[in-house]
N, C-alpha and C positions, 0 to 999 in steps of 0.2 A: 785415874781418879774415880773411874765409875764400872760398877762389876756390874753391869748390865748393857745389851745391845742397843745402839740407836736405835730410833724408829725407822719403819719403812713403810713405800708406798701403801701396804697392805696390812699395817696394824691398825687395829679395831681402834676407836681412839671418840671416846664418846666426852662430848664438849658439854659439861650442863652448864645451862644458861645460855646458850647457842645463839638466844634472838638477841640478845641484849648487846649492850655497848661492848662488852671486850671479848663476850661468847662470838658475837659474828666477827669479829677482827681476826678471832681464830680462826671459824669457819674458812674464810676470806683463803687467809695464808696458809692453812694446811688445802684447798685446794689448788691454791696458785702452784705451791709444791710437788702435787703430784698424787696424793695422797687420797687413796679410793674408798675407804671404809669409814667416814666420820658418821657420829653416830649423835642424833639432837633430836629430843621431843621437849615443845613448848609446856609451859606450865597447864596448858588446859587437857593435855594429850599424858601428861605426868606430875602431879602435888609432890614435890621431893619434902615436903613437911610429914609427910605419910607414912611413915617408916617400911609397913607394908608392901606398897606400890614399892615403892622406890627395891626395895629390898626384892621382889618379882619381878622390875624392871633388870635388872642387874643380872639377875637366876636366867634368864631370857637372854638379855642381847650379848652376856657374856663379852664385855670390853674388856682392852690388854692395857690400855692406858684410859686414864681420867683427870681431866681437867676441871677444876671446882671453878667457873666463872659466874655460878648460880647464886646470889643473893637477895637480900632487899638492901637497896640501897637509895641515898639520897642527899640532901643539903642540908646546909645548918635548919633552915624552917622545920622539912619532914623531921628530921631527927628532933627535934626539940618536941614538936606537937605527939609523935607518934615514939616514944623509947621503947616501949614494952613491944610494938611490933620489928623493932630493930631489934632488939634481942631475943627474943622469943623466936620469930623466924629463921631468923641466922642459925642459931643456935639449932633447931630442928633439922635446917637443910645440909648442914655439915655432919651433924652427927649422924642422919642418914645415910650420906652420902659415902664417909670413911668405914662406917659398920657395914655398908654393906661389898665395898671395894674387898678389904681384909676376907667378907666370908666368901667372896667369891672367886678367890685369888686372883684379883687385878696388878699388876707387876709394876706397874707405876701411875703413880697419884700423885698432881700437883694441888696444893692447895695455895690458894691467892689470899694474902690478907689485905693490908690498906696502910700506907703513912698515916693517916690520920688515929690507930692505934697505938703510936708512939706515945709516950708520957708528952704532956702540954708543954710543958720546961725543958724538954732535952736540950743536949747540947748539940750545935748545929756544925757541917752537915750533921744528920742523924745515923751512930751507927747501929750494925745490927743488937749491940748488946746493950741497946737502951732500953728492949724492951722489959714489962713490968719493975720496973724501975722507980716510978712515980706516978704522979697522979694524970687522968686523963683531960682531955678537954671535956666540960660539964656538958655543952650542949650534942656532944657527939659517943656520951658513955655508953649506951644499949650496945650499940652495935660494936664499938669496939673492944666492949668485954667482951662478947659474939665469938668476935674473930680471934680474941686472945688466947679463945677456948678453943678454937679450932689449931690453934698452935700448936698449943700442949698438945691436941690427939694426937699430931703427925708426933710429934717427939715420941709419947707413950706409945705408937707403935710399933715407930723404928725399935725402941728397945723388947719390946717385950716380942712382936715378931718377925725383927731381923727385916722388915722391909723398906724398899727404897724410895720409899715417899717422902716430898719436898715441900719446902715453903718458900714462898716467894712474896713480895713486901713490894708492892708499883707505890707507886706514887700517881697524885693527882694525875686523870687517864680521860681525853678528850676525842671525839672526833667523828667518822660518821656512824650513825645507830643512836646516839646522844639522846638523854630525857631533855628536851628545850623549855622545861614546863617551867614559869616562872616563879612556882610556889617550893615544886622538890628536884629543881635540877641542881646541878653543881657551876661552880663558877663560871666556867667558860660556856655553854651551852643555854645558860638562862640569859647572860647578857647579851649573848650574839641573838638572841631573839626578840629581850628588850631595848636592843639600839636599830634593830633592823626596824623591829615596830614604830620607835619614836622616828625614826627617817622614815619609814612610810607618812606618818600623820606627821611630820614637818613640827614637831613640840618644839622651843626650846632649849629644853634642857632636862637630863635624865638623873634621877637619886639613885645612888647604890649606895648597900650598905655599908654600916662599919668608916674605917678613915682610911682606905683605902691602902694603908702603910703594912697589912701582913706578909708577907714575901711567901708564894709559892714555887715548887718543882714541880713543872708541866710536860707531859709525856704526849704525843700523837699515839693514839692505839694501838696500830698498825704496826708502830716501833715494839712495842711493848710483847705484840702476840710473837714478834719475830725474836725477842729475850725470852720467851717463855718457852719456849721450839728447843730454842739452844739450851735452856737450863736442864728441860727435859734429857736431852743427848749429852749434857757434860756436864753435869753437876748429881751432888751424891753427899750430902751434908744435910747432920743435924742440926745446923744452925739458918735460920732462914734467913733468907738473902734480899740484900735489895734490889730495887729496879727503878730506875731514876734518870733523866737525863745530865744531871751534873752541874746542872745552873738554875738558879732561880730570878724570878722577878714580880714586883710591888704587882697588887692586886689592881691599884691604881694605873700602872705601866700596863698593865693585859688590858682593861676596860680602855684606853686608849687604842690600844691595836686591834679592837673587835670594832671600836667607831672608826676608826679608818677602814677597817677591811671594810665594812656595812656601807661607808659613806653618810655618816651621820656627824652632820658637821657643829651640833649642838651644842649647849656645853655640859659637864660631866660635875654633879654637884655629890657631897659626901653628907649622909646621914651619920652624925658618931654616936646616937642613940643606941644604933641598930650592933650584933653582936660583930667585931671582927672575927673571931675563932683562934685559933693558933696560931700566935706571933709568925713562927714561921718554919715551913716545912721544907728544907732542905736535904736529900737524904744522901748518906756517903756510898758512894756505887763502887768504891775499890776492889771491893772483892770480884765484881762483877766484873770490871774493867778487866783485872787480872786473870781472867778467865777466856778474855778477849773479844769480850763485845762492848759495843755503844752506839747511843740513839743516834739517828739519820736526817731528821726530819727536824729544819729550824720552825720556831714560833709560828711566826709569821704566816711561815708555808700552812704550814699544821692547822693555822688559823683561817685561812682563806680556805682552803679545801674543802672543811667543819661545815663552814660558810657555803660553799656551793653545795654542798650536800644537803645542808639544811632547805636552801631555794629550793634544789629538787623535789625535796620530798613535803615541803610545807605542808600540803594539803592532807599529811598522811603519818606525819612523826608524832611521837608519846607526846602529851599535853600533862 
């Protein structure tokens, strides 16, 4: 299926986005693997919005592989307050990123999109050829035309130069390195911080948004970097692929399982003012399955780890 060699301990393999939540899950697992040449400079050491830099970074460290883990990302709040830096940015750090792989002939290029660039409405699970199909969810458009667009390039360059760059479709991705910040994290990462907090101060009882009734598909990182490893080594298609664990559960059922991991024994009240987002994101993994992987790592686990991770680092994690 794939007219290119696996990777080895000794391919060049520059992760952008390195610090961040699924850039260091890479990190992580390409060295638990073995794997001696990874290649990561933070945003302050490299502006991938810069076409320039980026473009001299690449003429320089000369990578044989590239993983696009670099974005701006966020929650329903950031993305609603901030759209034009969701697309605007994205849109910058991708198109630097694949212009500059093609001119410097890097041999493989994964690019990462996001479930949440599915059409609002699809039909659930979600397959791969739902995409541009319909309409998006309103409060998450910037960024997911962003990443739509980064779609198309990978397509438009398999065809026009014959190269083996990929797309890959996670689904909702948790766990340690997480933004905890309660204004632009994502679901599981902001509650684990706002139940941890209401147990410390003994409140009550805690609001989350929305009716609690969206059903999401929750991935552990760690799961995720170790499908993206394998996609790189056995996968070879213009159609991008998902990455999913296969089950989902009520937003309502997770905020329960972070007050038990937390120990917050309060009660959990629903604001229905507040935006739910996308009914629900379910995404169809067959292809993936049939390729012969799946995630490892139940909820709960996934959840409690997040959680010691989170105590570790309190004094030191994204706000």
């Amino acid at each position: 299926m794939t007219g290119f060699p696996s990777m080895s301990p000794s391919t060049r393999i520059y992760i952008a986005g390195h610090r961040g939540l699924v850039g260091s899950a890479l990190w992580r697992h390409f060295l638990q693997h073995g794997f001696e040449n990874l290649i990561g400079l933070g945003s302050s050491e490299l502006d991938l919005r810069d076409a320039h830099a980026t473009a001299t970074f690449f003429r320089d460290a000369r990578p044989e592989v590239v993983i696009d883990a670099a974005a701006r990302v966020g929650g329903i709040a950031a993305n609603a307050r901030r759209p034009v830096d969701f697309l605007s940015d994205n849109l910058r750090i991708q198109l630097n990123l694949l212009d500059s792989a093609v001119s410097n002939g890097v041999e493989r290029f994964l690019f990462l999109g996001s479930s949440c660039i599915y059409p609002k409405f699809a039909a659930q699970p979600i397959p791969e050829e739902a995409l541009f199909t319909g309409p998006l969810e309103e409060t998450n458009e910037g960024y997911a035309v962003a990443k739509l667009a980064g779609i198309a390039q990978v397509t438009a360059i398999r065809k026009q130069h014959g190269l083996p760059y990929i797309s890959a479709m996670p689904t909702n991705l948790y766990g340690p390195g997480d933004n905890f910040s309660l204004h632009d994290g994502h679901v599981v990462p902001a509650m684990i911080r706002r139940f941890h907090e209401a147990m410390l101060a003994e409140v009550p009882f805690v609001t989350c948004w929305g009716t609690g009734m969206p059903r999401r598909d929750l991935m552990y990182v760690d799961d995720a970097a170790d499908a993206f490893h394998f996609l790189l080594d056995h996968y070879d298609g213009e159609r991008p692929i998902n990455v999913g664990s296969g089950s989902d559960v009520t937003i309502s059922e997770i905020a329960r399982i972070i007050a038990d991991t937390v120990g917050y024994r309060g009660e959990i009240r629903w604001d229905e003012s507040g935006p739910d987002g996308t009914p629900r994101k379910l995404l169809d993994i067959q292809r993936l399955a049939d390729l012969g992987w799946s995630a490892k790592t139940p909820l709960a686990e996934g959840i409690r780890t997040t959680y010691d991770w989170f105590l570790a680092h309190r004094d030191t994690y994204r706000h």
